[in-house]
C-alpha positions in Angstrom: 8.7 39.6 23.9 9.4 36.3 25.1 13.1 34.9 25.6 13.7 31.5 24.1 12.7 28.3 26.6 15.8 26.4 26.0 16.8 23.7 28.5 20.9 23.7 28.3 21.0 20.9 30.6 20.4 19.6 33.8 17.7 21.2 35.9 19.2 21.1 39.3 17.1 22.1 42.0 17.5 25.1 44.2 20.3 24.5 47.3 20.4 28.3 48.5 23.0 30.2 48.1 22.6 27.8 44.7 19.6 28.4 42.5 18.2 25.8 40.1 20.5 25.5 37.1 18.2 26.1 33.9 16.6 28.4 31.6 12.6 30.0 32.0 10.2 32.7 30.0 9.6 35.7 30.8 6.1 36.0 29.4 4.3 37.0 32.5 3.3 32.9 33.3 4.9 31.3 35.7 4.1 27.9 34.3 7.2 26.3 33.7 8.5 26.9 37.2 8.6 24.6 39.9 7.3 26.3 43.3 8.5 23.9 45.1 12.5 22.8 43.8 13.2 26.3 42.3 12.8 28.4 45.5 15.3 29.9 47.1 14.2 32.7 49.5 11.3 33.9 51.3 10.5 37.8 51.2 9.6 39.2 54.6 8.1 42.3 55.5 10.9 45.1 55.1 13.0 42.1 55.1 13.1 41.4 58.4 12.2 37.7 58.8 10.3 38.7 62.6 7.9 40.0 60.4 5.3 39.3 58.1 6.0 36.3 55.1 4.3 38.4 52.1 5.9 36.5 49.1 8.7 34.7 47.5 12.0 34.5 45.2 12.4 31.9 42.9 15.4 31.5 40.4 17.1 29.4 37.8 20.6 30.5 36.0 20.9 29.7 32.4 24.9 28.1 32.7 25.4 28.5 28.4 24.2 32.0 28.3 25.5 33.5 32.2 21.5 34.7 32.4 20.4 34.8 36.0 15.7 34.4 36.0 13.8 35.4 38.8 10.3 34.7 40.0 8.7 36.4 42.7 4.9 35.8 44.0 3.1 36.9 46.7 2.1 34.6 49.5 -1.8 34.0 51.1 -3.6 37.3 50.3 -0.7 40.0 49.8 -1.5 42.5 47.2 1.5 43.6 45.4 1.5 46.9 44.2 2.3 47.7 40.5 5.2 50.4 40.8 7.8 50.3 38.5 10.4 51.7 40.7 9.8 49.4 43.2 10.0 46.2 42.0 13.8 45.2 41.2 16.2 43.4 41.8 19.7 44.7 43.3 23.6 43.1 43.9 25.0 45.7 45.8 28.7 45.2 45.0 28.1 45.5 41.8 26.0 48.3 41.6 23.6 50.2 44.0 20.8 50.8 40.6 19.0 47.8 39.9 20.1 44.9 37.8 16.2 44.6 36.6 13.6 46.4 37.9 9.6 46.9 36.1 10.7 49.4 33.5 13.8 47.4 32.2 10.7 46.4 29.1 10.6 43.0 27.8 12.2 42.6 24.2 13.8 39.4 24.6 17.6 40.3 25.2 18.2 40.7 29.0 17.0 42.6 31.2 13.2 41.2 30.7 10.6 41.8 32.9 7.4 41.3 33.0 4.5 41.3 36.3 2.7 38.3 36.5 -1.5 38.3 36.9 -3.8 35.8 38.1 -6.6 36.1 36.5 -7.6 39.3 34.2 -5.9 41.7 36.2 -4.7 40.5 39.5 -1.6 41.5 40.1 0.6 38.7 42.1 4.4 39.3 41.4 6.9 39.7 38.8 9.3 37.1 36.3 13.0 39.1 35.4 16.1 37.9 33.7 19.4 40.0 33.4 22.8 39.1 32.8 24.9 38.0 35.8 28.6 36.4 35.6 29.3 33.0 37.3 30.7 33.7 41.2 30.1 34.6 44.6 27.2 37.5 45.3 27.0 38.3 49.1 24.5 41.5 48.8 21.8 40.3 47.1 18.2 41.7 47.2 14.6 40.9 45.9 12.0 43.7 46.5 8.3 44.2 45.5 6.1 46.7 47.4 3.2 45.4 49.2 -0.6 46.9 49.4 -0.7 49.6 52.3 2.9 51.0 52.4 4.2 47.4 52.9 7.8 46.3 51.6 8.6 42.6 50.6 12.4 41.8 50.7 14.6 39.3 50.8 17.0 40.9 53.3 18.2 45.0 54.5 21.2 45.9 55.0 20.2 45.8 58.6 18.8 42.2 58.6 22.2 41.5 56.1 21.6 40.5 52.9 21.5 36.9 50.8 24.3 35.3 49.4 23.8 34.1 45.8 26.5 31.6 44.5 26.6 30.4 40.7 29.0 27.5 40.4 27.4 25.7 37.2 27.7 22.0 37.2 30.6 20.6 35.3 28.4 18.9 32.6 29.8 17.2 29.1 27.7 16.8 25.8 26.6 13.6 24.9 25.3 12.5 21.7 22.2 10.3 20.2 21.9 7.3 18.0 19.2 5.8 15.9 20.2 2.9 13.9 17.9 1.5 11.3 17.3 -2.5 10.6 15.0 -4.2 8.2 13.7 -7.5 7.9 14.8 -8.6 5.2 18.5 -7.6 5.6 19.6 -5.1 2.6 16.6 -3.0 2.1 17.6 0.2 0.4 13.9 2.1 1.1 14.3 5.3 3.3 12.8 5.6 6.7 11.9 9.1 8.1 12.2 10.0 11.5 11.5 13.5 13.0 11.9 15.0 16.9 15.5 15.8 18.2 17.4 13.1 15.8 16.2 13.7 12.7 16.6 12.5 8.8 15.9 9.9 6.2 18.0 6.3 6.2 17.7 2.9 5.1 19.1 -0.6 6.7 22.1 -0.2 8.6 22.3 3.4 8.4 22.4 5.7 11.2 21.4 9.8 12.4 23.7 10.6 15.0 23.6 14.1 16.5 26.0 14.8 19.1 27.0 18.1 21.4 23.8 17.7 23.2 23.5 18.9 26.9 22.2 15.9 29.6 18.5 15.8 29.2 15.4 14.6 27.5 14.8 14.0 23.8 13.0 12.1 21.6 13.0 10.9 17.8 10.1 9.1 16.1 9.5 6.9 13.4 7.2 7.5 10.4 6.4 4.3 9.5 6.1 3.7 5.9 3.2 1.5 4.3 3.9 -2.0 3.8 5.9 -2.2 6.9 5.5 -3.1 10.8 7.6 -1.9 13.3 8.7 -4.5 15.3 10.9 -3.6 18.2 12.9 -0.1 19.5 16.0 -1.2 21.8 18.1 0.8 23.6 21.6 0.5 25.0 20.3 2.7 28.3 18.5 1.3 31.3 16.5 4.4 31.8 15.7 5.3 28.2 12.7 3.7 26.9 11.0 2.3 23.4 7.7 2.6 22.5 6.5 0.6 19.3 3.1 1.7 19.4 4.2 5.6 19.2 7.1 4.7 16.9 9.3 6.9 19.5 12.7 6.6 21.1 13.1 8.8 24.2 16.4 9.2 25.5 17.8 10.2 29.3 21.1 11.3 28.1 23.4 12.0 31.4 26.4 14.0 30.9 28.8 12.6 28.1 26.6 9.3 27.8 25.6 8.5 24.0 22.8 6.3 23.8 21.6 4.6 20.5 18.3 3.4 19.5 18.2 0.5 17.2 15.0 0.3 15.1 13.8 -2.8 13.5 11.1 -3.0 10.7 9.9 -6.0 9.2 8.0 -6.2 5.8 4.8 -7.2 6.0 4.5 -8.9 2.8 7.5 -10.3 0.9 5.5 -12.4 -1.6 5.0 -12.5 -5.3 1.7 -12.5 -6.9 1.2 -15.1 -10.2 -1.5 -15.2 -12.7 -1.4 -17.3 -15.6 -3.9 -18.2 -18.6 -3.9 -21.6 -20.2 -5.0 -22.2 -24.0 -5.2 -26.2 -24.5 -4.3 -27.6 -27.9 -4.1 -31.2 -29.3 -4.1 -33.0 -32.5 -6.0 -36.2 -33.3 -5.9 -39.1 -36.2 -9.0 -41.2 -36.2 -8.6 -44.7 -37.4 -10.9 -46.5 -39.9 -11.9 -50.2 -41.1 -13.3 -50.8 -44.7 -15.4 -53.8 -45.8 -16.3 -54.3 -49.3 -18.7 -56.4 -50.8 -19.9 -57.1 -54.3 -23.2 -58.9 -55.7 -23.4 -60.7 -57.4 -20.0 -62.1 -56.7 -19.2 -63.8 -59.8 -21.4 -64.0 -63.5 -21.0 -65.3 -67.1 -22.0 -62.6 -70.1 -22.8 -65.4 -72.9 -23.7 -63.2 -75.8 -22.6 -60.1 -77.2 -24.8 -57.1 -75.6 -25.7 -58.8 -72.7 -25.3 -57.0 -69.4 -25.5 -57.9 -65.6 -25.6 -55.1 -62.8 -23.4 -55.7 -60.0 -23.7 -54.1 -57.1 -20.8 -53.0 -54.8 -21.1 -51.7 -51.2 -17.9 -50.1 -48.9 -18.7 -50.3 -45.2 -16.7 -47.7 -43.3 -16.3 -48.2 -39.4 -13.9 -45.7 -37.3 -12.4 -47.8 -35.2 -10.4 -45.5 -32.7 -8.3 -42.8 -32.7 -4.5 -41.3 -31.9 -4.0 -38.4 -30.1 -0.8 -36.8 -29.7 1.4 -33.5 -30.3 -0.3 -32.2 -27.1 0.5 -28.2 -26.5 -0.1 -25.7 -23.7 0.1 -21.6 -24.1 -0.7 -18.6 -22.1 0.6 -15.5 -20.6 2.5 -15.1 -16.8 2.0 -12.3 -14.6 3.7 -11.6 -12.1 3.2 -8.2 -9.8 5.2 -7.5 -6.8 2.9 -6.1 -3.9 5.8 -5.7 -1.5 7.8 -2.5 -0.4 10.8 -4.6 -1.6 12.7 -4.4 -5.0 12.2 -8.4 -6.2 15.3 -9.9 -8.1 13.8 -12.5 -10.4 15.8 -15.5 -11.2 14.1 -18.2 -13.0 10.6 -18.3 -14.0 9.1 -22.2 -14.8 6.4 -23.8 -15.6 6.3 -27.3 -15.6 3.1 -29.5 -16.7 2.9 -33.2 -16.7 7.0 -33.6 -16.3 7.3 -31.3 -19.3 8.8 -28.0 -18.6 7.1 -24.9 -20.9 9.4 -22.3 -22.6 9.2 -18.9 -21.5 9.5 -15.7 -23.6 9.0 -12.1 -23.5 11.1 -11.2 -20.5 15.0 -11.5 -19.9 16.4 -13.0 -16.8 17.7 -12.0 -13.9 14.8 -8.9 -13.6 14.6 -6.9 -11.1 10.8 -6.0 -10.2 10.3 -3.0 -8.6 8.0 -2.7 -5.8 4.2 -2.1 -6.9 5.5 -3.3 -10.4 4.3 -6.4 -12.5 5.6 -8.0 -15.7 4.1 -10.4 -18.1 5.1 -12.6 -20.4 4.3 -16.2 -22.4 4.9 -19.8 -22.3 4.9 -23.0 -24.2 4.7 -26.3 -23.1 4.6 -29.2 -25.9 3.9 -32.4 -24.7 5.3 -36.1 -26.0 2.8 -38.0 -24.7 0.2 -39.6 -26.9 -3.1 -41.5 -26.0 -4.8 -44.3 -28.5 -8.0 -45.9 -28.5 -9.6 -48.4 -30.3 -13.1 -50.5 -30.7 
């Protein structure tokens, strides 16, 4: 089974008798080590250093959980042998049996062990954890057997063994700060972040998360349609912003808090109008008449007589009025930004005259995405004459 990879702080490199301060896997890959800062002895040939170099120890001790890993690979073309009983680990004044050794199993819980391959089946060392308490350790041995009825050791009795020494460093927690702003101030829309400071806020709100050991960590920004992220700026000269990942990462050093302060702006924060428009007027046409008779005067003498006269009515339009002038349609208005929109006044004005609006009470808020409609009136005073 593999133990948890969790970095409780600092990864100080090895200064024998100090090991690196930090945490590894025992899963049989050596990955996550550092062959060059974590080692902390070399393994001679029955320990004796006049001999042959056939591999090496390197370690890490997990300060939060007192675990003590161990790494040890062969060196050039040394073939270690796979022999449980012979590949351990001893502190002698604590006990002359093995702290971990290769059939201490591998469930998780210290001791782990497990050899390490290159390859399919190449064996070329061994990872271990076990439990050790912070102090002083002056007997202190690493051993793997060697192809050929060779030993690999850090150090006999005779040759006098290493000194292991586990004074953690005196570390405090710090804590991490994102801070969201929005352009427009006020916004009450939630932004998500995810990585080590995690959560959902809107403007001016914050995620802090505190108790965190010095190290690395990181929160990023899902940002939300309808919005560009415009800056990341830190209070830390060597954390860092990067707008086009949407990510804070932070260098917290022990008891430091560092806040990130992100700034969105709204990419459109306009509304959009449409309006119909039914014309309507009334006009008076004007008229002359002429009237005419023929013939214009006659004299009826005797009784029975008769005389046709004939009349005739010219009709001319002479012009026209035109007046009680009127303007009607509907207004829509639709909100396409991610912003709630808090409608004051809505006017229409034609000609000087200002139209009456109905179907909709004022102040409204508009939702985001939302549109409204409603009608207008506009009546105008004017009037226009002609005449011929």
């Amino acid at each position: 089974m593999v133990a948890l990879l969790l970095f409780a702080g600092i990864a100080f490199a090895a200064n024998p008798p100090q090991p690196t301060y930090g945490t590894a896997n025992v899963d049989g890959n050596y990955g996550e080590w550092n062959l060059t800062n974590d080692l902390f002895a070399k393994m001679y040939e029955a320990g004796n250093p006049d001999k042959t170099h056939l591999s090496n120890l390197y370690l890490r001790y997990d300060c939060e959980n007192h675990v003590l890993y161990a790494l040890v690979l062969r060196v050039g073309n040394a073939m270690p042998e796979k022999e449980e009983n012979n590949a351990w680990i001893k502190i002698y004044e604590l006990s002359n049996s093995p702290q971990v050794y290769g059939g201490s199993g591998d469930n998780g819980v210290p001791p782990d062990f497990r050899w390490v391959y290159a390859g399919y089946n190449r064996l070329i060392g061994y990872e271990a954890s076990f439990f050790l308490a912070e102090g002083t350790y002056n007997e202190f041995e690493a051993h793997i057997n060697i192809w050929r009825d060779k030993t690999s050791s850090t150090g006999k009795r005779a040759q006098g063994y290493i000194q292991l020494v586990l004074d953690c460093p005196n570390t405090q927690t710090g804590t991490i700060i994102i801070e969201k702003q929005t352009n427009p101030d006020g916004v009450q829309e939630m932004f998500t972040f995810t990585g080590d400071a995690a959560g959902s806020i809107a403007d001016n709100g914050q995620i802090v998360v505190s108790g965190l050991q010095p190290g690395t960590y990181t929160s990023t920004e899902i940002v939300p349609a309808g919005w560009t992220l415009t800056s990341i700026v830190l209070d830390d000269n060597n954390s860092t912003g990067d707008v086009n990942s949407a990510t804070a990462t932070f260098h917290l050093e022990s008891g430091e808090t560092v806040k990130a302060v992100f700034t969105n702006t709204a990419e459109h924060c306009e509304l959009d109008v449409e309006k119909t428009a039914e014309t309507s007027f009334t006009r008076t046409y004007h008229w002359s008449l002429k009237k005419s008779v023929t013939p214009e005067a006659f004299e009826l003498c005797e009784e029975g007589e008769t005389v046709v006269a004939k009349y005739k009515v010219e009709v001319d339009k002479t012009g026209y009025t035109d007046g009680m002038w009127a303007v009607t349609g509907k207004i829509k208005i639709t909100n396409n930004s991610p912003l709630n929109a808090n409608i004051t006044e809505i006017k229409d004005v034609i000609d000087g005259v200002t139209a009456t609006i109905s179907g909709v009470t004022l102040p409204y808020v508009l939702p985001a995405g939302k549109s409204i409609e409603c009608t207008y009136l506009g009546l105008g005073a004017m009037t226009i004459s002609l005449s011929t």
